[in-house]
C-alpha positions in Angstrom: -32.0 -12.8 102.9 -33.7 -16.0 101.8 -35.6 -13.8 99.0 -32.2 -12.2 97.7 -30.3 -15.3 97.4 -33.7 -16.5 95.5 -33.6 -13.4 92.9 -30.4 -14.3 92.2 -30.3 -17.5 91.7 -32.9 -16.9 89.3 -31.1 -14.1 87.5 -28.3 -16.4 86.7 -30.9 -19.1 85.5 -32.1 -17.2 83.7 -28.7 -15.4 82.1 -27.5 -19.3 81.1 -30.3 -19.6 78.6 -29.2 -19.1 74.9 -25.8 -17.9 76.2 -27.4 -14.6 76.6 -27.5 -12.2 80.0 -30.3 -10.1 81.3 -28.5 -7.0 83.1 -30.1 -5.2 86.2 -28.7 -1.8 87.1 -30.3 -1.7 89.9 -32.1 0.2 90.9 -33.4 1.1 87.5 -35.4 -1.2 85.2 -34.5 -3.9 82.6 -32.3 -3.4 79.8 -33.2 -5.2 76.3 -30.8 -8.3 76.4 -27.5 -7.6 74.2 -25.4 -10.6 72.2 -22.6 -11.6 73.9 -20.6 -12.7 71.1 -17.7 -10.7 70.2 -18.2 -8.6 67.2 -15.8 -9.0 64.6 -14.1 -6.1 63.1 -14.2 -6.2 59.4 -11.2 -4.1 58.0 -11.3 -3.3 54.3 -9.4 -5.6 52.6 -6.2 -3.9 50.3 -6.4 -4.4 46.5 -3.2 -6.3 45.3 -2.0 -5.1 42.0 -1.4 -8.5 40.0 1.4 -8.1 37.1 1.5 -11.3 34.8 3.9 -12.2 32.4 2.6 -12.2 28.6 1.7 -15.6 27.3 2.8 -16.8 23.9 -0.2 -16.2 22.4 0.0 -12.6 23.6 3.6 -12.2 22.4 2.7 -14.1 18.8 0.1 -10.7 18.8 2.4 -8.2 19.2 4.9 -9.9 16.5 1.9 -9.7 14.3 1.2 -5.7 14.7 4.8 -4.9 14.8 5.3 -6.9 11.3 2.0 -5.1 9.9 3.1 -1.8 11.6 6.8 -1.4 9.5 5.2 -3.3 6.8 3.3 -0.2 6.6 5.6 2.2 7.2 8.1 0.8 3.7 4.9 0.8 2.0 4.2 4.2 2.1 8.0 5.0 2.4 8.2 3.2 -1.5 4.6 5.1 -2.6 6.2 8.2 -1.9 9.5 7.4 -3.4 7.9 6.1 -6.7 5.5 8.5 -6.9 8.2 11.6 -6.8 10.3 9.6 -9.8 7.6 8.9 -11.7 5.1 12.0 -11.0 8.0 14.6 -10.9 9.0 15.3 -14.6 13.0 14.5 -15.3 15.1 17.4 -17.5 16.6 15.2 -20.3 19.7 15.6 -22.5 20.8 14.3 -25.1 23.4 11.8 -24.3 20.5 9.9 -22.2 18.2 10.2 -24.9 20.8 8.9 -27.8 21.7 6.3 -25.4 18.0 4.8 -24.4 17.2 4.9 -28.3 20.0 3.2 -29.1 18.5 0.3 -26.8 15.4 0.4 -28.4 16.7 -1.3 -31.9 15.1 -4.6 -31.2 11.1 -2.8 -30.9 11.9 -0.8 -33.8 12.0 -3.7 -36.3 10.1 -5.5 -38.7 10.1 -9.1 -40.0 8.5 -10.2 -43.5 8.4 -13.6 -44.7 8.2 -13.9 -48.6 8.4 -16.6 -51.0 9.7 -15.6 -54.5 9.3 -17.5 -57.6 11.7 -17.5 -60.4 11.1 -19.2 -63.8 12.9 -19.2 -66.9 13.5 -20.8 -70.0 16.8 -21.0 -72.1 17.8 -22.8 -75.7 21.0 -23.3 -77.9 21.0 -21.5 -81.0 22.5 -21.1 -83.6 22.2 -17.6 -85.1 18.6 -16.7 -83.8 17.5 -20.4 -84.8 17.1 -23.1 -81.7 18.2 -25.7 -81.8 16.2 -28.9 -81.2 16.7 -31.2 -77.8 18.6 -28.1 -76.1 15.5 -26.3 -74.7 15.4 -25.9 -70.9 12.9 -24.9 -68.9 13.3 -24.0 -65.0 10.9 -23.0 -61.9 12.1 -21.9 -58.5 10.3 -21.3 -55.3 12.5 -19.5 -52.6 10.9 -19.1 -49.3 12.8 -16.7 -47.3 12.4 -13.8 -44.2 13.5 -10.6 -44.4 14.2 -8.7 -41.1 13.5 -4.7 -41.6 14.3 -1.9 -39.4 16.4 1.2 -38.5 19.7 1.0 -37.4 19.5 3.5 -34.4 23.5 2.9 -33.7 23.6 5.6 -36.3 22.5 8.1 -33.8 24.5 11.1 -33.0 23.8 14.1 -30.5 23.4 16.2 -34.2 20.2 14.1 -34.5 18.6 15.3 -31.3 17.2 18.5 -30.1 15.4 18.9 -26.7 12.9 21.7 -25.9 13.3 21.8 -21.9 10.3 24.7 -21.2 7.6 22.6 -23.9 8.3 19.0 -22.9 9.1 18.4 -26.6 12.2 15.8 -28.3 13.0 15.9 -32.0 14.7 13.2 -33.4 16.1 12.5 -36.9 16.1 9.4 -38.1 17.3 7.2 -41.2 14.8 5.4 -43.1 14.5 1.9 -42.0 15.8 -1.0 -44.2 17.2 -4.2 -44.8 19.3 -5.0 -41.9 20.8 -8.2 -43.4 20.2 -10.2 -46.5 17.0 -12.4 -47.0 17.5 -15.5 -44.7 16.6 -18.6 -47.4 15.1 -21.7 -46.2 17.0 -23.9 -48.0 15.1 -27.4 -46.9 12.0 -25.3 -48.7 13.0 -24.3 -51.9 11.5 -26.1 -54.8 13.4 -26.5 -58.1 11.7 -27.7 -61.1 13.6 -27.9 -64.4 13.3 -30.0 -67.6 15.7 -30.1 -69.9 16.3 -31.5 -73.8 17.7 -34.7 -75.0 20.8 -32.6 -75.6 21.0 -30.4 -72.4 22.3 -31.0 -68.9 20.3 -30.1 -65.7 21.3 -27.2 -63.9 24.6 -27.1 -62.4 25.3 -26.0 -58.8 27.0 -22.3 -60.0 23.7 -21.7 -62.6 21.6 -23.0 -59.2 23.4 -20.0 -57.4 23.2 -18.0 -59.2 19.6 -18.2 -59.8 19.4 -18.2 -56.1 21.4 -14.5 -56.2 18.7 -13.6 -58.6 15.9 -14.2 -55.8 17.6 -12.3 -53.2 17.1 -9.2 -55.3 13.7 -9.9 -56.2 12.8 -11.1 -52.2 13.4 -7.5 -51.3 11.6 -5.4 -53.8 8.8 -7.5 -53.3 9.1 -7.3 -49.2 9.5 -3.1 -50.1 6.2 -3.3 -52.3 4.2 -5.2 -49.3 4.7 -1.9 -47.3 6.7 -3.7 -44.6 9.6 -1.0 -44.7 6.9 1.5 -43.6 5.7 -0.7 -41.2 9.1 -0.4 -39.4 9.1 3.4 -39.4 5.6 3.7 -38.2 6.9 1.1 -35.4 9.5 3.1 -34.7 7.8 6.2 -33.9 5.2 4.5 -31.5 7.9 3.0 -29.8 9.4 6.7 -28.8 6.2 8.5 -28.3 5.1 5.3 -25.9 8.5 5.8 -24.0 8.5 9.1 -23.4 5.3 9.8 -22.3 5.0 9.1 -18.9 7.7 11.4 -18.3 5.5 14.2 -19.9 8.0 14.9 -22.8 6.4 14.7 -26.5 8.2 13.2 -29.3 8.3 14.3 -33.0 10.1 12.5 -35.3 11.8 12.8 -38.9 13.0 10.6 -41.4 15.8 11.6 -43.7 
């Protein structure tokens, strides 16, 4: 008895060391000692789905694509609207074509400026003899600018012919000219006269009239520097240039 007590008094010794217990199934041998701490069960932990709320910063973004985005859209939206009017080759007629021209007055003109000079000398006589101290002598320079072109209000559908199927507009046009008188700078005209003991200076109806006399001679001269064919040749640049991206080919006449 004294030796069972003794065993197991020993046992449980021997079982309070470490917190650990050596277990006898008797009567078989000793079993490896086991951990008496509880095991803990580790469950897989579920994945929470997290939804956040977009920040400015991500909301100043999306502005910024959605502004590029239809930017992008009304740019190729115009492209393709331009392109078809402008690429796409128009059927005229004539009422368009009379009325565009008629526009076009101001590009079809020309301006010259010319200075004139008139000189002259007069005399009393009597008979075919002059008499002494009533010899004049005058000198003019008339400064003026001439404005040249075609009047194009003149147009009528008679003056027009279209050829649809060979891209091709004739128009007949009067030769350009004078649209208005010579436009005298009167602040620059120089008058130089010297007159007799017995003759006056030149009154304000003989300084008209001399001034009548340079009008005349402003546009021949203006016509001789080639500036009325300058307006033609103006003129048909100006329709060939504004008919041409529309594919159409312009021939022009003067009559």
């Amino acid at each position: 008895m004294n030796n069972k007590e003794e065993i197991i008094r020993q046992v449980r010794e021997t079982g309070s060391e470490n917190g650990k217990a050596t277990v006898y199934h008797l009567p078989y041998g000793e079993i490896e000692p086991q951990s008496v701490s509880k095991s803990v069960s580790t469950k897989p932990k579920k994945k929470m789905w997290l939804f956040r709320v977009p920040g400015a910063r991500m909301w100043k973004n999306m502005r910024r694509f959605l502004v590029v985005a239809v930017a992008g859209v009304l740019l190729v939206a115009g492209g393709i609207v331009v392109g078809n009017k402008w690429i796409s080759t128009p059927d005229m007629n004539r009422q368009t074509v009379i009325e565009e021209v008629r526009e076009l007055s101001y590009l079809t003109t020309a301006e010259a400026v010319v200075t004139t000079t008139l000189t002259g000398e007069d005399a009393y006589k009597f008979y075919d003899m002059e008499l002494p101290g009533t010899k004049r002598v005058v000198h003019m320079d008339v400064p003026a600018k001439l404005l040249v072109g075609i009047n194009l209000k003149q147009l009528t559908a008679n003056d027009i012919s279209i050829d649809q199927i060979n891209k091709q507009i004739t128009i007949i046009l009067p030769h350009a000219g004078f649209l208005q008188e010579p436009n005298i700078d009167m602040d620059k005209v120089k008058l130089f006269s010297e007159s007799g003991m017995f003759r006056r200076d030149l009154s304000p109806s003989e300084q008209q009239e001399l001034l009548v006399q340079a009008r005349g001679k402003l546009e021949q001269e203006a016509a001789e520097s080639g500036v009325i064919q300058t307006a033609e040749d103006r003129a048909v640049r100006v329709l060939q240039q504004i008919y041409k991206p529309v594919g159409y080919h312009v021939n022009v006449a003067f009559q």
